[in-house]
Backbone as numpy.savetxt, mean C-alpha at the origin, in Angstrom:
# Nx Ny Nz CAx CAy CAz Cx Cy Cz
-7.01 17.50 21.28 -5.63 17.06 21.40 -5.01 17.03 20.01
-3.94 17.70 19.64 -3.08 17.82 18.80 -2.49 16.43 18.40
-2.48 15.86 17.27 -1.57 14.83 17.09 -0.19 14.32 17.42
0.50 15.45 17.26 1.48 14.73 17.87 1.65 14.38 19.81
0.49 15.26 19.97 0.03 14.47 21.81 -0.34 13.53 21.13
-1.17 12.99 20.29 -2.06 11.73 20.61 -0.97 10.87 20.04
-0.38 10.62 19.34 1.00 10.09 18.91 2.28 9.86 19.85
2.35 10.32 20.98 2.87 10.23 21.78 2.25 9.51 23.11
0.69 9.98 23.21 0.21 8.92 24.29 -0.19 7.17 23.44
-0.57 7.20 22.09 -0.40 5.92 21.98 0.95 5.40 21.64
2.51 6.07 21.93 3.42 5.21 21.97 3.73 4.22 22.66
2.88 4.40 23.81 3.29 3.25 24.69 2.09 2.38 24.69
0.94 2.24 23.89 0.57 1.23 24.13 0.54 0.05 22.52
0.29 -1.08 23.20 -0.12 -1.93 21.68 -1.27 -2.00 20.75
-1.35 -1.43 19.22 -2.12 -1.01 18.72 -2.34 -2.20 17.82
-3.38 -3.00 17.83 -3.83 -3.66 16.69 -4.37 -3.19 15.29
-4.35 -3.27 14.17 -4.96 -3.11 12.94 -6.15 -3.81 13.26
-7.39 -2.56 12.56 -9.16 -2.91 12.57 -9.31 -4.21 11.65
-9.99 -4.84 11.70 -10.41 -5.91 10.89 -10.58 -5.72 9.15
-10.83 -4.11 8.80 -11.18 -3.74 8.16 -9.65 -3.23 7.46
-8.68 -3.02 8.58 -7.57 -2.74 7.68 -7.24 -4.23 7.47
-7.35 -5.25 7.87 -6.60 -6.41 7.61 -7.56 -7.03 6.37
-8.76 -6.45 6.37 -9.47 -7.38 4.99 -9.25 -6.26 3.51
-8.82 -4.67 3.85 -8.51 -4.23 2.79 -6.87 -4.82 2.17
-5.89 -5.26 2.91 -4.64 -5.67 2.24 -4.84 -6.79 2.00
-5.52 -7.72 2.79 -5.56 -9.35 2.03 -6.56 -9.30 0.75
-7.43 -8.12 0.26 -8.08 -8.33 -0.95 -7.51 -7.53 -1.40
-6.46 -6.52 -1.19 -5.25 -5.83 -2.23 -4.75 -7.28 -2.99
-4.29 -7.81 -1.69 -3.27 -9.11 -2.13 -3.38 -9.99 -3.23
-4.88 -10.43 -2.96 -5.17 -11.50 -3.94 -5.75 -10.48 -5.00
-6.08 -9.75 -5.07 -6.50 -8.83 -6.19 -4.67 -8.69 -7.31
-3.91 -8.07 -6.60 -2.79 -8.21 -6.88 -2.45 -9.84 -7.32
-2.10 -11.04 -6.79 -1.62 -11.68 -6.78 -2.25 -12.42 -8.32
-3.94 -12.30 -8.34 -4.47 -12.78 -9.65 -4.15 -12.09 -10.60
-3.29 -10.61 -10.71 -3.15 -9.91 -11.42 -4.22 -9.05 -11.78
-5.26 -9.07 -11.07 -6.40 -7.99 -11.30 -6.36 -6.50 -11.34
-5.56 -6.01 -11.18 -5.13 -5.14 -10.65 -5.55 -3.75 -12.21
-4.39 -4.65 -12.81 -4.09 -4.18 -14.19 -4.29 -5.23 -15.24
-5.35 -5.16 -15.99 -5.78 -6.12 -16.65 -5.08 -7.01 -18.03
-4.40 -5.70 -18.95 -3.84 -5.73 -20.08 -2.36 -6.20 -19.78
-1.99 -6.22 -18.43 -0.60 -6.13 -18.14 -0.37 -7.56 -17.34
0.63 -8.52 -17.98 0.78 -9.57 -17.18 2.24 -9.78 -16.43
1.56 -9.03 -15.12 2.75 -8.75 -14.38 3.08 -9.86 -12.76
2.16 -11.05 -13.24 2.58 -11.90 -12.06 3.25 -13.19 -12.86
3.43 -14.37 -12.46 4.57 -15.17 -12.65 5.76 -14.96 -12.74
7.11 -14.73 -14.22 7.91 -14.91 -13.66 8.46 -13.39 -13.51
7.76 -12.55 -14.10 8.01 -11.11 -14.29 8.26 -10.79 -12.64
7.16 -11.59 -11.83 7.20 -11.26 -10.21 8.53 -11.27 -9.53
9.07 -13.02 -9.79 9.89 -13.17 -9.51 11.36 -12.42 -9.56
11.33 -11.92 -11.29 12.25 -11.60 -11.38 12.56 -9.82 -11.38
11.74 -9.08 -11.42 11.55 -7.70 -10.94 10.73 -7.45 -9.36
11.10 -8.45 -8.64 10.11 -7.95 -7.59 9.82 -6.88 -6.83
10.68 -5.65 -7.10 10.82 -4.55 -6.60 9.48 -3.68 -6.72
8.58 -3.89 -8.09 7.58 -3.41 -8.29 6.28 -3.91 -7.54
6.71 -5.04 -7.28 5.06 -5.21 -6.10 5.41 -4.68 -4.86
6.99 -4.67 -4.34 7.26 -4.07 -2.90 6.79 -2.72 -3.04
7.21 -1.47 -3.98 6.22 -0.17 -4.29 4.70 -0.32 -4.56
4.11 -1.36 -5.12 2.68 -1.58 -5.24 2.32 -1.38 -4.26
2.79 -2.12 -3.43 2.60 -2.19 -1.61 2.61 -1.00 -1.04
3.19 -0.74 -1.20 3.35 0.45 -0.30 3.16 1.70 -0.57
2.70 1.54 -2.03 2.30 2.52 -2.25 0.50 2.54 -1.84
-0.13 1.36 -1.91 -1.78 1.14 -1.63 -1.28 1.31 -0.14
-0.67 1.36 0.96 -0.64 0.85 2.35 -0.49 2.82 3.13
0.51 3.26 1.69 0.57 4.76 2.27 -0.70 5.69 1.96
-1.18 5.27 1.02 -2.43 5.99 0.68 -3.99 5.67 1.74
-4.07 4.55 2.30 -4.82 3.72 3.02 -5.27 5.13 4.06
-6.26 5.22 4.08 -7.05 6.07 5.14 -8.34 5.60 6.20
-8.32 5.62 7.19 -9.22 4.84 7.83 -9.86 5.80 8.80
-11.14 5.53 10.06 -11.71 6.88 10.20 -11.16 6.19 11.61
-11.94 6.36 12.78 -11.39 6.42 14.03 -11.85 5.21 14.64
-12.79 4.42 14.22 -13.38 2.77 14.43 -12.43 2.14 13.29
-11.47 2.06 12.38 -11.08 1.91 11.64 -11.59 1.40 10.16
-12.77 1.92 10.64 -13.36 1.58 8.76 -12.41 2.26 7.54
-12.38 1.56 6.72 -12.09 2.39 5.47 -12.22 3.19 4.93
-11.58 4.51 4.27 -12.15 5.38 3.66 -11.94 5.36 2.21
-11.37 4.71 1.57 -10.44 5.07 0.34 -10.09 4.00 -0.41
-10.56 2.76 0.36 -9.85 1.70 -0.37 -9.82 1.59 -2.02
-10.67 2.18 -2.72 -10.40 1.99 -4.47 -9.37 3.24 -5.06
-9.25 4.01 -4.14 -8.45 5.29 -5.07 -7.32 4.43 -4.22
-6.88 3.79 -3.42 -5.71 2.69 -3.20 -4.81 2.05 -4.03
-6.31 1.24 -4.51 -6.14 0.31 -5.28 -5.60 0.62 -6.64
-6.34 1.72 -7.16 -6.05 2.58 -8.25 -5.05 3.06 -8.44
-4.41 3.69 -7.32 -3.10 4.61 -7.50 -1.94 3.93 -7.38
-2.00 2.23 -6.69 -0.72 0.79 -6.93 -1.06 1.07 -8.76
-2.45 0.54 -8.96 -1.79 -0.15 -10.42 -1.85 1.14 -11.21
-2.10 2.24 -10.88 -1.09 3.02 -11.93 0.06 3.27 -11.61
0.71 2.59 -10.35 2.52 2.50 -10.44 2.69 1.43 -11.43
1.78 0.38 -11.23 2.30 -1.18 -11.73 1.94 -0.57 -13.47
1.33 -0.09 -14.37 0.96 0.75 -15.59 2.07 1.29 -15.70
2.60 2.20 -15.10 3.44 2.94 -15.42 4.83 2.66 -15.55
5.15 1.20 -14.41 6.69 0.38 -15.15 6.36 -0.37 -15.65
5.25 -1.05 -16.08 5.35 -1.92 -17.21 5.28 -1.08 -18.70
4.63 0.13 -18.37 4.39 1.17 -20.11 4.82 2.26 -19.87
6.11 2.93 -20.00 6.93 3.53 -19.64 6.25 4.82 -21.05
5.35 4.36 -21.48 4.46 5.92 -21.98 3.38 6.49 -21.72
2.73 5.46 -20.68 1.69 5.93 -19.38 2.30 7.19 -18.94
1.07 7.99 -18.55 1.31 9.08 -17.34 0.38 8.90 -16.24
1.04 8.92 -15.31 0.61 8.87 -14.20 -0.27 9.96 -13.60
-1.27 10.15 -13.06 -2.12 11.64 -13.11 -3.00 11.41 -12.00
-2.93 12.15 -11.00 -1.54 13.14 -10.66 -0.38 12.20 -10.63
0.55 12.87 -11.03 2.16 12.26 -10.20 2.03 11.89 -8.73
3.06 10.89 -8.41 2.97 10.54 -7.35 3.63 11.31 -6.73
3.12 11.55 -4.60 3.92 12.36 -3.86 5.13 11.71 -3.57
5.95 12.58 -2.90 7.11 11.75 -1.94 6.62 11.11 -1.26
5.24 11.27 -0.17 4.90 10.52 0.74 4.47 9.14 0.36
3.92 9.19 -1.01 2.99 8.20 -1.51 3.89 6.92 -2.03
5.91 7.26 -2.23 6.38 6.06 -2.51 7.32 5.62 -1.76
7.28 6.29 0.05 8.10 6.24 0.73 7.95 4.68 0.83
9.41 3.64 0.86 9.28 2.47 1.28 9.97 2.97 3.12
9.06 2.66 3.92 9.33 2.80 4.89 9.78 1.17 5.92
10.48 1.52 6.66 11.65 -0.30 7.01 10.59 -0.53 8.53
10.63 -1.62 8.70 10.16 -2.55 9.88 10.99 -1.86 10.99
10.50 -1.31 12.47 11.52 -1.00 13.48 12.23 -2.36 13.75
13.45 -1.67 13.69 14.63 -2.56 13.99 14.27 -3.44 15.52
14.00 -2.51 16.48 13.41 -3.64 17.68 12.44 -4.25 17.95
11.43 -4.46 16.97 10.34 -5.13 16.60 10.30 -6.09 15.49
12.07 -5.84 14.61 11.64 -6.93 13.62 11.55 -8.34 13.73
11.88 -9.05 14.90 12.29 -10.42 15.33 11.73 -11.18 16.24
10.46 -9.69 16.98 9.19 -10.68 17.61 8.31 -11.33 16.93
């Protein structure tokens, strides 16, 4: 079956995240949140607050890269992890290079469905 069949027969049902995707973003999180991420770079307190735009791409950038197999184990979680904090490297040291460059896909901020945001 072609993906976009299988993408279409699980539209209608409710898909939970594997355990394994929910323990790779909560140890993104706190990995992130202690600032572990990027060691030399102190990019949590008020820097958070006040640029927060860069952890919303951190995010999403580890969440688009995230690969999982068909039980939902992980495949990838450190080249994840890796490829946020060389976004978070690269706006805090604007003479970093990033390597490879990032794709389009890799910094799409993609929005909550509108008829799901309020359940």
């Amino acid at each position: 079956m072609g993906f976009l069949n299988k993408k279409k027969e699980l539209k209608d049902e409710n898909i939970k995240m594997s355990s394994h995707v929910s323990g790779a973003v909560r140890q993104f999180a706190m990995s992130f949140a202690r600032g572990d991420l990027v060691k030399d770079i102190d990019y949590t307190g008020d820097v958070l607050k006040e640029e927060s735009s860069f952890a919303e791409q951190a995010f999403a950038i580890f969440m688009n890269n995230l690969e999982m197999d068909g039980t939902g184990n992980i495949l990838n979680y450190k080249y994840c992890e890796n490829r946020a904090a060389q976004y978070i490297r690269g706006y805090f040291d604007r003479e970093y290079t990033i390597e490879p460059p990032f794709e389009s896909w890799e910094v799409e901020l993609y929005p909550v469905s509108e008829e799901y945001y309020n359940k």
